[in-house]
VEXKELUM-151544 format. One record per atom (N, C-alpha, C, O): x, z, y. Coordinates in steps of 0.001 Angstrom, whole numbers, plus 500000, padded with zeros to 6 digits. Example, Ala and Ser with C-alpha at 12.3 -4.5 7.8 and 13.67 -1.06 7.14 Angstrom:
<rokols>
513190507800494310/512300507800495500/513200507800496700/514236508465496681/512850507080497750/513670507140498940/512900507870500030/513409508039501138/
</rokols>
This chain:
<rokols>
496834506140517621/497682506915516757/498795506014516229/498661504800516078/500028506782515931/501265505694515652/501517506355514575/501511507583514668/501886505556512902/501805505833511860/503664505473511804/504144504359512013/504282506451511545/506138506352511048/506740506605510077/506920507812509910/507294505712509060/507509506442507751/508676507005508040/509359506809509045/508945507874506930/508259507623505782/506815508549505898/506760509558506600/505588508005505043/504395508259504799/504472509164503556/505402508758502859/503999509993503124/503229510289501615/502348509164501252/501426508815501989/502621508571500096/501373507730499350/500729508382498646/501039509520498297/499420507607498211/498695508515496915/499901508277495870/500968507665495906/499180509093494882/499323509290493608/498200509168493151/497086509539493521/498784508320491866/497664507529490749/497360509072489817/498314509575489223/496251509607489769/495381510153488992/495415509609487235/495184508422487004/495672510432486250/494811510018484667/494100509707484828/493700509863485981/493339509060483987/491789509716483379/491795509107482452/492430508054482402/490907509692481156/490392509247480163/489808507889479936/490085507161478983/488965507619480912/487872506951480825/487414506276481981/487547507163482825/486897505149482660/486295504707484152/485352505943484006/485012506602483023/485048506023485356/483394506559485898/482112505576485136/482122504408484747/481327506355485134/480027505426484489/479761504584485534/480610504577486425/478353503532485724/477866503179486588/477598504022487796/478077503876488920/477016504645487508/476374505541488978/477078505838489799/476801505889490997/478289506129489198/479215506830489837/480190505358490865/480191505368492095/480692504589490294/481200503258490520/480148502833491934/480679502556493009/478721502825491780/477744502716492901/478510503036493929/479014502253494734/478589504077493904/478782505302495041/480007505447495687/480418506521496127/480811504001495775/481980504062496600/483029504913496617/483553505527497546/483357504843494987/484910505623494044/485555503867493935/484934502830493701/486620504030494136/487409503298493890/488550503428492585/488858504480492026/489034502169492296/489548502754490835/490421501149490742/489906500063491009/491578501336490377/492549500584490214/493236500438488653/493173501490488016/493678499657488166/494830499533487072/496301499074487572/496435498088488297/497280499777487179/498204500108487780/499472499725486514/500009500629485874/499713498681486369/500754498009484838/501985498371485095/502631499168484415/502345497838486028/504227497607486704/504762498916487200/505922499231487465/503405499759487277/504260501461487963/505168501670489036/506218502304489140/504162500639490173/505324500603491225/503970500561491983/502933499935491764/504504501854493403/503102501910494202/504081502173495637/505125502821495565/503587501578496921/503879501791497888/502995501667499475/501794501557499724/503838501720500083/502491501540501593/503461500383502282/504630500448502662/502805499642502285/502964498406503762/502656498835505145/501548498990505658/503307498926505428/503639498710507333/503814497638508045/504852496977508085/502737497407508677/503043495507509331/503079496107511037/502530497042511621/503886495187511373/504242495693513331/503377495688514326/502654494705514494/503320496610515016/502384496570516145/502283495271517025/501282494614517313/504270494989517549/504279494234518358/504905492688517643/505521492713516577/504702491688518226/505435490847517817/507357490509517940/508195490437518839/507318490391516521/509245490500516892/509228491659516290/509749492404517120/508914492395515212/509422493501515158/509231493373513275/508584492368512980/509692494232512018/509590493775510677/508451494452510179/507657495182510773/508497494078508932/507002494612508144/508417495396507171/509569495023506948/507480496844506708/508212497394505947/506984497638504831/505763497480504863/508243498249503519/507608498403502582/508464499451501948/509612499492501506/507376500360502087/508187502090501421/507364502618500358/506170502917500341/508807502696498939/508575502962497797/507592504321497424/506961504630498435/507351505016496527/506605506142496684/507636507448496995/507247508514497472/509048507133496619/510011508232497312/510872507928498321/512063508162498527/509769507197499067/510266507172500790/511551506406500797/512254506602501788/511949505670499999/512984504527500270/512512502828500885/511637502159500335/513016502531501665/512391501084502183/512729499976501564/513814499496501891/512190499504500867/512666498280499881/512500496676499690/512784495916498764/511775496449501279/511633494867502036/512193494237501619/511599493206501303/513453494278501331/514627492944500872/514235492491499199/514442491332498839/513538493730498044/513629493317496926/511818492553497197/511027492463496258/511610492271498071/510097491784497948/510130490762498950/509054490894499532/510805489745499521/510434489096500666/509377488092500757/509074487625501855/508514487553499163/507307486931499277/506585487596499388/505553486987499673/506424488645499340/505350489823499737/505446490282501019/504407490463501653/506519490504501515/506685490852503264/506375489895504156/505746490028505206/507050488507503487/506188487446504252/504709486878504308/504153486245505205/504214487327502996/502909486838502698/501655488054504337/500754487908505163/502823489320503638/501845489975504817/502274490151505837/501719491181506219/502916489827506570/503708488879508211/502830487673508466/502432487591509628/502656487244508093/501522485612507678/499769486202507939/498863485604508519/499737487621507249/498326487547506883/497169488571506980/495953488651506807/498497489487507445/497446491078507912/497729491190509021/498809490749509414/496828491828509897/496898492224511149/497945492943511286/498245493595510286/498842493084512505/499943494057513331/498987495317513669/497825495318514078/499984496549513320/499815497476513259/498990498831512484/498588499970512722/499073497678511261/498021498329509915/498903499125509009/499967498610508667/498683499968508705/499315500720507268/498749500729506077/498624501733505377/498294499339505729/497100499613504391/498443500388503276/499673500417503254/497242500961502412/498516501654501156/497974501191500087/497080500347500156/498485501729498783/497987501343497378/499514500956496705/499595500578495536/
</rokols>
């Protein structure tokens, strides 16, 4: 499968409160989110080709991050779309 942005990212959810324990067990995930900046990384299939990084309204914004584009050029596998 070939992943092309722009993507939809999540959206960060409220909540009141964490989940209790039990719930935390049971493979919910749960983040804190300060700076209010969320996007998806795109690293290249092939070699020679860029890592992108698209804002949550689908703008590509690589150039204001290049220790971060390089860190993951350096360090994640080609052809991943992790998000968050």
């Amino acid at each position: 499968m070939v992943i092309r942005t722009p993507v939809e990212p999540m959206l960060a959810q409220a909540a009141e409160a964490l989940p209790g324990p039990p719930v935390l067990r049971s493979a919910v995930a749960y983040e804190e989110n300060l700076d209010g900046r969320r996007a998806v990384l795109f690293t290249p299939a092939s070699p020679g080709r860029w890592v992108l990084l698209q804002m949550r309204r689908r703008s590509l914004v690589q150039d204001r991050w290049p220790d971060l584009v390089a860190a993951a050029g350096a360090q994640v596998p080609g052809g991943l779309v992790p998000g968050r």
